[in-house]
NUZA-453765 format. One line per 3 residues: number of its first residue (from 0); their letters; for each residue x, y, z of N, C-alpha, C, CB. Coordinates in steps of 0.05 Angstrom, whole numbers. Glycine has a CB too. Example, Ala and Ser with C-alpha at 12.3 -4.5 7.8 and 13.67 -1.06 7.14 Angstrom:
2
0) as) 264 -114 156 246 -90 156 264 -66 156 226 -89 181 ~ 257 -45 142 273 -21 143 258 1 157 282 -12 114
// end
This chain:
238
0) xxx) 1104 -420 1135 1114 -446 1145 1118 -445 1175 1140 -455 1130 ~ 1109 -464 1187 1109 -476 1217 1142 -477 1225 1094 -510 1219 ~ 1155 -458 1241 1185 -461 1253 1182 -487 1281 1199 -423 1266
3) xxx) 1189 -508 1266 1194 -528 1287 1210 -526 1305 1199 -549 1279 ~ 1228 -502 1313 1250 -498 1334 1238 -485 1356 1275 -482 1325 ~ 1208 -469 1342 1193 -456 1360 1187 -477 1394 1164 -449 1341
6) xxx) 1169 -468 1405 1168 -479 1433 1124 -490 1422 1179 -443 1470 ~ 1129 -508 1423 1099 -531 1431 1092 -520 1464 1112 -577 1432 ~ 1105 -517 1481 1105 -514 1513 1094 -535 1522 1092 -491 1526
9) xxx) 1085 -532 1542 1077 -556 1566 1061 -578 1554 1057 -544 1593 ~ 1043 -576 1534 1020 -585 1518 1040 -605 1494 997 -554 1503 ~ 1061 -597 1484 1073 -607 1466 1099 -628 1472 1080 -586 1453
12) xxx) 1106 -623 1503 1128 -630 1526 1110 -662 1521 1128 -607 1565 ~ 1085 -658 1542 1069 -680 1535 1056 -700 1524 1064 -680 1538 ~ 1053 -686 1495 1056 -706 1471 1074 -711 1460 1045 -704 1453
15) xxx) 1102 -711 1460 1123 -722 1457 1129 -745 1470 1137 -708 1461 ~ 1122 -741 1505 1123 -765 1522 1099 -782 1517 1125 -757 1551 ~ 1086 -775 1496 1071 -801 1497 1068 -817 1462 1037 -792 1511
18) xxx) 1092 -803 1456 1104 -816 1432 1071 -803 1416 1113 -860 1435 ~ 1072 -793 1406 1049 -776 1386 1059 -780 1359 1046 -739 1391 ~ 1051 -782 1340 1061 -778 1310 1056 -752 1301 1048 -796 1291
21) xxx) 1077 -741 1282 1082 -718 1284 1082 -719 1249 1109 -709 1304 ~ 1073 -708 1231 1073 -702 1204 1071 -666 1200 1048 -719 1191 ~ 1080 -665 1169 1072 -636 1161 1055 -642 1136 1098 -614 1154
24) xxx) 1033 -624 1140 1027 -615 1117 1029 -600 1100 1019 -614 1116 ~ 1022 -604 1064 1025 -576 1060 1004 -560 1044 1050 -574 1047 ~ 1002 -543 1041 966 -534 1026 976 -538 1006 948 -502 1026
27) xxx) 957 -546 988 952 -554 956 922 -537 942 946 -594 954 ~ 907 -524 963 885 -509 953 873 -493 976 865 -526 940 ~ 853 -480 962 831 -457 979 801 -465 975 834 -423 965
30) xxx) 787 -462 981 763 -455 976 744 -441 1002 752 -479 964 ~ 741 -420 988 720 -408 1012 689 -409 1008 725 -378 1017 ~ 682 -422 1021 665 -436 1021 636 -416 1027 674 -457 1039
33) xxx) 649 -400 1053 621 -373 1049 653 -358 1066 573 -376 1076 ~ 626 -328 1072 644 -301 1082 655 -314 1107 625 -268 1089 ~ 646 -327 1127 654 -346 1142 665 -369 1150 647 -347 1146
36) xxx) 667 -390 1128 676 -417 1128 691 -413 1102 652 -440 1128 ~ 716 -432 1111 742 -432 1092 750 -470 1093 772 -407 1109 ~ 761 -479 1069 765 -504 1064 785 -503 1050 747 -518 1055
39) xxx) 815 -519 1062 842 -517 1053 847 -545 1047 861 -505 1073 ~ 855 -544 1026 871 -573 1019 891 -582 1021 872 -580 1002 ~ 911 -612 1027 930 -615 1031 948 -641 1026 929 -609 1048
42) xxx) 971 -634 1019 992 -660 1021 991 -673 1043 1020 -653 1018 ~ 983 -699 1051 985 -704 1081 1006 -711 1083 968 -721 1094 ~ 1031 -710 1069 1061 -723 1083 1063 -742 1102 1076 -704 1096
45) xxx) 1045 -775 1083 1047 -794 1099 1029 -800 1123 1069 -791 1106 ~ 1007 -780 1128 986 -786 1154 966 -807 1146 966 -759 1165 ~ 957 -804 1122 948 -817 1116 950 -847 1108 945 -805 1108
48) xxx) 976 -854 1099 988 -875 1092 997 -888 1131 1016 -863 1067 ~ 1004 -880 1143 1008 -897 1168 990 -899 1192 1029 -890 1177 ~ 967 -886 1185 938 -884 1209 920 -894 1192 925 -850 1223
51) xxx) 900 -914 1202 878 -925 1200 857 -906 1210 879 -948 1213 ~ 839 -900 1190 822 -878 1193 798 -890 1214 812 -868 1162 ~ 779 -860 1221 754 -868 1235 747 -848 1230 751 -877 1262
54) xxx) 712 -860 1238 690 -824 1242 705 -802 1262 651 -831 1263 ~ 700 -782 1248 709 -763 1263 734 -761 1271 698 -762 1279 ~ 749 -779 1253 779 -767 1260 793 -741 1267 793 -772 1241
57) xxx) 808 -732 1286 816 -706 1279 847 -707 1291 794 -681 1292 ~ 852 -688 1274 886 -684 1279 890 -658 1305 904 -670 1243 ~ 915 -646 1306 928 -629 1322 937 -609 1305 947 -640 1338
60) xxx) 939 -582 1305 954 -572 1288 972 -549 1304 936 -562 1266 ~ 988 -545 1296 1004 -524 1317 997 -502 1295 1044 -530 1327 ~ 986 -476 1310 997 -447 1296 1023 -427 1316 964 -424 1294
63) xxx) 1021 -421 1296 1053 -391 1311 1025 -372 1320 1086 -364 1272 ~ 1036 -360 1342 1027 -340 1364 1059 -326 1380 1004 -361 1390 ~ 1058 -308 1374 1088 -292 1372 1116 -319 1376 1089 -264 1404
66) xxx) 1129 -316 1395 1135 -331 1398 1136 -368 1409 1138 -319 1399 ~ 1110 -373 1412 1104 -401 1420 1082 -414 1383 1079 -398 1461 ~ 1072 -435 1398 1057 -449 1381 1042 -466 1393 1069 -461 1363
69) xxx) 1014 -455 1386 987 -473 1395 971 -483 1384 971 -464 1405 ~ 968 -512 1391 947 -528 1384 921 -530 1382 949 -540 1391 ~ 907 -535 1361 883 -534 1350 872 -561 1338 884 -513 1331
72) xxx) 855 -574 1348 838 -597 1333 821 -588 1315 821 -615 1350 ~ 822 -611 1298 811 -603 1270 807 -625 1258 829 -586 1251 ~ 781 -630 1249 771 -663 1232 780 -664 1203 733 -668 1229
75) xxx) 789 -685 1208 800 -695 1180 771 -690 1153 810 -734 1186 ~ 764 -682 1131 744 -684 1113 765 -690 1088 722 -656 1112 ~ 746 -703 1079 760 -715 1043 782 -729 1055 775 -686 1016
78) xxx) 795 -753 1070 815 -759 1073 821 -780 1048 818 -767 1098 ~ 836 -783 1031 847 -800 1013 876 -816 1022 849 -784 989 ~ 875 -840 1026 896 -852 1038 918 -864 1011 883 -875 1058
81) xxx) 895 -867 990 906 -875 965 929 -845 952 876 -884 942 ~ 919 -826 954 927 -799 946 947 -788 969 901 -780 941 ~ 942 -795 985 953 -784 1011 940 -752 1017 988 -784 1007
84) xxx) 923 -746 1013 908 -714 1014 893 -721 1027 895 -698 990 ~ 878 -695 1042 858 -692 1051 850 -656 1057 860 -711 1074 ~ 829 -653 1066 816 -626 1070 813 -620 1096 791 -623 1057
87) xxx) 819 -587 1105 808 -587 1134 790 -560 1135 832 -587 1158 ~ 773 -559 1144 748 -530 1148 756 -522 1165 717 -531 1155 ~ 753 -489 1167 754 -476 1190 728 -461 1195 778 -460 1190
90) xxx) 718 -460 1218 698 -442 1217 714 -418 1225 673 -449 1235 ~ 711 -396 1212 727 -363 1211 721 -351 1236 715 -341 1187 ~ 735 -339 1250 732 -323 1276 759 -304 1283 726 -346 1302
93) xxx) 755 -296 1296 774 -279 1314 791 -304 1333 753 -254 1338 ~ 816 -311 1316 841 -331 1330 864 -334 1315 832 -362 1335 ~ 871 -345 1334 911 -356 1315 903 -370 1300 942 -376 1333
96) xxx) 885 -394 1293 882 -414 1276 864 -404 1249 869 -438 1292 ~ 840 -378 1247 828 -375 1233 844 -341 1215 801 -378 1247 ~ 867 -339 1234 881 -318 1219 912 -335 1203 888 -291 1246
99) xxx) 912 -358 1217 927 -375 1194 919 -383 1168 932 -398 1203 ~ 898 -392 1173 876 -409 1154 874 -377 1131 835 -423 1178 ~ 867 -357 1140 854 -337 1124 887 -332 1099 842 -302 1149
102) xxx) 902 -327 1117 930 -326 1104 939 -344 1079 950 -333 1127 ~ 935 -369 1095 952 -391 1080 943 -388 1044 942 -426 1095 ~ 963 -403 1030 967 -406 999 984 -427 998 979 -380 982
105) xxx) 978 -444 970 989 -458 964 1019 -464 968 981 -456 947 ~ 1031 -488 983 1056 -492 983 1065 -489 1006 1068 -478 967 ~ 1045 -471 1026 1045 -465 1050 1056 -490 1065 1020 -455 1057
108) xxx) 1060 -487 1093 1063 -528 1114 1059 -518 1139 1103 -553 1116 ~ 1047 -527 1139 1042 -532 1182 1047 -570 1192 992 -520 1195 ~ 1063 -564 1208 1067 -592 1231 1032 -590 1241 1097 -584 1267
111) xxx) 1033 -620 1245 1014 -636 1260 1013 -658 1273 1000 -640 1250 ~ 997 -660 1297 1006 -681 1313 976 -709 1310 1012 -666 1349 ~ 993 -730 1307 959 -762 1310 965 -764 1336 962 -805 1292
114) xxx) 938 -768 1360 936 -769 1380 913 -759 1400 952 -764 1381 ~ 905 -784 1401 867 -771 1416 854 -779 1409 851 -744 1415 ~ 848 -785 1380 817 -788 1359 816 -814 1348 814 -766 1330
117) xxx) 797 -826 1377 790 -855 1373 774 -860 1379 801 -873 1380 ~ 748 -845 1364 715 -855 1366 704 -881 1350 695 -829 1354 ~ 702 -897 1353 686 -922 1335 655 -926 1347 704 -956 1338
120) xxx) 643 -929 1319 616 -927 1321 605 -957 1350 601 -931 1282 ~ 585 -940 1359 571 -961 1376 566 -987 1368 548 -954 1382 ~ 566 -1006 1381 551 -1031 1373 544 -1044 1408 576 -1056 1348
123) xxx) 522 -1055 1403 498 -1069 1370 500 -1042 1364 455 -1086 1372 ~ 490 -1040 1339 479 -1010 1324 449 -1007 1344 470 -1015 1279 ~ 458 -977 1353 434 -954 1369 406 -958 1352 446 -914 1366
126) xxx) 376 -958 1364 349 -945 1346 357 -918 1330 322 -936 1369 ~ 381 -902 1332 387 -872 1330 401 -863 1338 374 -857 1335 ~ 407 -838 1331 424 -824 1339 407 -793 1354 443 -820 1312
129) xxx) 434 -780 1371 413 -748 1365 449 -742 1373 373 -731 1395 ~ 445 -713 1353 471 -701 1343 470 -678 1349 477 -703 1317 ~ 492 -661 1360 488 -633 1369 517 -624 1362 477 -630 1402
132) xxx) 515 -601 1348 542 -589 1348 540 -559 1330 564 -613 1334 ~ 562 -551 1324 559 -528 1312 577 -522 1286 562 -509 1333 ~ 586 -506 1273 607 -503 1252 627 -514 1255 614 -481 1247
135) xxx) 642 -500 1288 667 -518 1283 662 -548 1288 691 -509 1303 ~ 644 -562 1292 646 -594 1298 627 -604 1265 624 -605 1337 ~ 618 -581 1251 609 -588 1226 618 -612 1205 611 -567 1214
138) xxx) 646 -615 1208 656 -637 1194 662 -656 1206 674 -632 1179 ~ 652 -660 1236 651 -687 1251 635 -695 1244 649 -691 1276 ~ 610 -676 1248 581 -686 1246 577 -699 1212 557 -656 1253
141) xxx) 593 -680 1188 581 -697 1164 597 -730 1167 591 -679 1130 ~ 622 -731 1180 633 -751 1179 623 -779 1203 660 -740 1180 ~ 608 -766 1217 582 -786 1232 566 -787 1214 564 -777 1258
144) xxx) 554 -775 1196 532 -789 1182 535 -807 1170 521 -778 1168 ~ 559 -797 1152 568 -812 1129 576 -840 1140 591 -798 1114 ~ 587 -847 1165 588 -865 1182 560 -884 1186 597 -852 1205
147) xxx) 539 -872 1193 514 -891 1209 502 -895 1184 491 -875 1234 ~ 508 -885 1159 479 -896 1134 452 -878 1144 469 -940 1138 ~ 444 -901 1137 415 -891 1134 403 -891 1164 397 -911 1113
150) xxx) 414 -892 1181 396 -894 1217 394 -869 1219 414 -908 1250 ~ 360 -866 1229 358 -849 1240 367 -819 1259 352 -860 1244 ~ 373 -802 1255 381 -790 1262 366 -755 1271 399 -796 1247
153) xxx) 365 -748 1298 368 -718 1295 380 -708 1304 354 -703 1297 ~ 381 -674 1290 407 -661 1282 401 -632 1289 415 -666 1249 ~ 420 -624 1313 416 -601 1322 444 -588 1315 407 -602 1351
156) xxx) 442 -557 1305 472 -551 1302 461 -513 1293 493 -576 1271 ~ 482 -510 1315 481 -482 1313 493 -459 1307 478 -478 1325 ~ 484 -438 1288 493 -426 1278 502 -391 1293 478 -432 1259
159) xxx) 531 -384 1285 533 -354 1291 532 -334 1268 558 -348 1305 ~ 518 -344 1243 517 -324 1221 498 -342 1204 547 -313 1207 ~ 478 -316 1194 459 -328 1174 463 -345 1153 449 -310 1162
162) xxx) 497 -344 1143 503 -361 1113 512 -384 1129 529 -346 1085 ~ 517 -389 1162 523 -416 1166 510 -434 1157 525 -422 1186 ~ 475 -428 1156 456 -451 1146 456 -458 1121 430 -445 1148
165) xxx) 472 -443 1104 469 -452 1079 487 -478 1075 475 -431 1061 ~ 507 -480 1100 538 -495 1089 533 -523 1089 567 -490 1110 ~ 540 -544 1075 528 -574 1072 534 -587 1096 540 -593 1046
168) xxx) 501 -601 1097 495 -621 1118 488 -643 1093 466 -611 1144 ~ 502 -665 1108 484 -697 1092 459 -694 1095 488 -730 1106 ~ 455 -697 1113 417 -709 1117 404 -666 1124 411 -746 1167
171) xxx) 400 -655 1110 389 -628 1111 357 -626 1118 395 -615 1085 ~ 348 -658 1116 318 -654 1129 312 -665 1155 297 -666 1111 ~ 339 -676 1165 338 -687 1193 353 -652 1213 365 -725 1195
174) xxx) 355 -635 1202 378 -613 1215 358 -603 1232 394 -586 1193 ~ 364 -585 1248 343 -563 1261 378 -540 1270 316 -582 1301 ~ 361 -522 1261 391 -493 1255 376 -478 1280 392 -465 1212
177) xxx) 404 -477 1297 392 -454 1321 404 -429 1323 395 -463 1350 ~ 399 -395 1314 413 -382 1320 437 -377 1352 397 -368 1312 ~ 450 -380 1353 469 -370 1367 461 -347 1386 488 -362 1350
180) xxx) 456 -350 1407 450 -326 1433 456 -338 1462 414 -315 1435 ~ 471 -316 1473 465 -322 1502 489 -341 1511 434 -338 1505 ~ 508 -343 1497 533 -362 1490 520 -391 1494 561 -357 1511
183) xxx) 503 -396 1486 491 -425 1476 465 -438 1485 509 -445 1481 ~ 453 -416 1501 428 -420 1511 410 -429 1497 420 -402 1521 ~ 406 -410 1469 389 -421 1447 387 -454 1447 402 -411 1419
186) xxx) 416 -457 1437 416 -487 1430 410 -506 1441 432 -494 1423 ~ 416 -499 1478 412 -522 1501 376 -522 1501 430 -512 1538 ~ 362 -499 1499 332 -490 1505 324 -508 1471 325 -445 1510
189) xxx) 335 -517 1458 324 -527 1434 324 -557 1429 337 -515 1414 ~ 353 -559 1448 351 -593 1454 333 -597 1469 374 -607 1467 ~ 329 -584 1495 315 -589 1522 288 -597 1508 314 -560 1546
192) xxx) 278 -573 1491 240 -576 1484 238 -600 1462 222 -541 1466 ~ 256 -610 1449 254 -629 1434 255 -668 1451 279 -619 1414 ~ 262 -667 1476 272 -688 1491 246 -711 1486 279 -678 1524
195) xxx) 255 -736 1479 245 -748 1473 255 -779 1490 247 -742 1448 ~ 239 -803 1489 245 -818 1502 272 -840 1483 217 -828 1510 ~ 291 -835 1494 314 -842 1472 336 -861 1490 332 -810 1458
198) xxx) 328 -872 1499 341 -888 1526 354 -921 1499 302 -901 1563 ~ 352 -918 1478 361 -935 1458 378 -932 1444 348 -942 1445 ~ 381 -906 1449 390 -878 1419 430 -880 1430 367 -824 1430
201) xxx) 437 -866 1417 471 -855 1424 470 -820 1424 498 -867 1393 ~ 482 -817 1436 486 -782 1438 517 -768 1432 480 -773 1472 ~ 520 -751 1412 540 -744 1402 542 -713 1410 540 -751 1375
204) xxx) 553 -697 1421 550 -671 1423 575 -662 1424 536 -663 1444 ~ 578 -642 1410 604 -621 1404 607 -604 1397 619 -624 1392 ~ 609 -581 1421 607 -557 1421 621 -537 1444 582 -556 1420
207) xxx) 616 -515 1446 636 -499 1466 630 -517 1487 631 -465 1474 ~ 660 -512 1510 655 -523 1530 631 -528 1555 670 -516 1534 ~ 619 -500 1559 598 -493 1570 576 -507 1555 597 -466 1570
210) xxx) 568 -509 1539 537 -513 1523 550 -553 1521 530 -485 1477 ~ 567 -559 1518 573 -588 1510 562 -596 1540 609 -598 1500 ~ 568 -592 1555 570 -596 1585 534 -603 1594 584 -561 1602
213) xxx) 521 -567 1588 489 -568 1581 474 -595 1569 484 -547 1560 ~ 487 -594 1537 469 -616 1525 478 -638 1540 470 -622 1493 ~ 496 -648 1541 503 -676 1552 488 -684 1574 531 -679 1560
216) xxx) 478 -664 1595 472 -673 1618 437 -677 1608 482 -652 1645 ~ 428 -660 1584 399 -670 1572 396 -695 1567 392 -660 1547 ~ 425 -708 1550 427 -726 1544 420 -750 1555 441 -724 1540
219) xxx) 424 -750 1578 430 -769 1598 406 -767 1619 459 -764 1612 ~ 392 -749 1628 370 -732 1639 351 -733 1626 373 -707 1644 ~ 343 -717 1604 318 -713 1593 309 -733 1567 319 -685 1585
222) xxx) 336 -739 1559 336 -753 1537 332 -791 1545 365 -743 1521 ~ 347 -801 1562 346 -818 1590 369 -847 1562 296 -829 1607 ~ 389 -824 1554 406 -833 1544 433 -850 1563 411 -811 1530
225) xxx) 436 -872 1564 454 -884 1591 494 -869 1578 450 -936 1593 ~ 491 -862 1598 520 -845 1601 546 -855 1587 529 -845 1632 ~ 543 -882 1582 566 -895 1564 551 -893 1538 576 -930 1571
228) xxx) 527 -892 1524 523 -881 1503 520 -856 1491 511 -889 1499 ~ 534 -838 1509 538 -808 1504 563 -796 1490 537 -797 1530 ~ 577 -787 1465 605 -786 1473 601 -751 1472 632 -805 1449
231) xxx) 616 -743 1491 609 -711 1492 643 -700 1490 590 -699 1528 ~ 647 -683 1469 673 -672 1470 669 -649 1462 695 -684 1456 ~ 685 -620 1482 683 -588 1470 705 -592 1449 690 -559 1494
234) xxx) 698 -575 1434 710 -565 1400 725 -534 1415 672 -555 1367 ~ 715 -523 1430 732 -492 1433 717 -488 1457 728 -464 1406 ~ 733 -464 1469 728 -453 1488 708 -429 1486 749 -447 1497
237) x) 681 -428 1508 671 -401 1496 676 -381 1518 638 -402 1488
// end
């Protein structure tokens, strides 16, 4: 359990001052999904019941790191507002958040903060989409699909382990899987050769800071995507 007396610091100072909503959750399940990806379930204690959902919602989560506590975004998946539950993925790595996640068991609670995650789909509705991201933005991306229906879409997303490809995509014949090299070179060199005339399209990219930075500027450049139909946000630091 999350010690709320702990210190949020400078990052937590400032979402207080901007009046943030603050819930706990608590795990209600596990599933590991592969040797790498983990999916926890939860009591939402009310998040659900007082926020109006969207694509790609994502929350705040504080973990303990000796003495402080740091924040981590994380997309809402399975949200039930009727149940008040919902699910969150982790893609597994070397961190405070994926050595929480590995830990946690039922009954468990972590604090969380609403604040930030207010994407609403384009309108008029785009010719398409083109989608770029990787594990950890994996449950943005199913929750954009599940969002646009049936529009067109392609789907770049890249992997740092062979069983990532196995893990569920909606649309699995729109995907293109890029191994991981070069801290994201692969993936930018995969958008780049694919660039198409998409000056109609929307651009979604979410990925380390560095490589988000890369595609976006394809986006807008190669892709001749206009800059307000881009939304580009990093998921983690590489």
């Amino acid at each position: 359990m999350t010690d709320t007396k702990m210190s949020r610091g400078f990052a937590g100072a400032v979402l207080k001052l901007l009046r943030a909503g603050d819930y706990e959750l608590t795990v209600t399940g596990r599933t590991e999904v592969s040797p790498h990806y983990l999916r926890l379930s939860f009591q939402a204690g009310g998040l659900l019941r007082d926020r109006a959902l969207h694509p790609t919602m994502w929350i705040r989560m504080w973990f303990t790191d000796g003495e402080k506590l740091h924040q981590r975004g994380y997309t809402l998946v399975n949200p039930d507002p009727v149940g008040d539950t919902v699910d969150v993925e982790f893609a597994l790595h070397d961190g405070v958040a994926s050595r929480w996640a590995q830990q946690a068991r039922p009954g468990d609670t972590i604090e969380v903060t609403v604040l930030g995650s207010n994407f609403a789909l384009p309108e008029p509705r785009p010719a398409g989409y083109v989608i770029v991201g990787d594990t950890a933005s994996l449950p943005a991306v199913n929750s954009l699909l599940d969002a646009i229906g049936d529009a067109p879409a392609r789907i770049f997303l890249e992997a740092a382990h062979d069983d990532d490809k196995q893990l569920l995509v909606r649309r699995t014949a729109d995907v293109t899987w890029v191994d991981r090299k070069n801290a994201g070179e692969a993936l930018v060199s995969a958008v780049a050769s694919a660039a198409f005339d998409a000056a109609d399209h929307f651009g979604w990219v979410a990925c380390d800071n560095r490589t988000t930075r890369a595609v976006a500027k394809l986006l807008r450049e190669d892709y001749k995507i206009p800059r307000k139909s881009v939304k580009a946000q990093a998921y983690w630091v590489a």
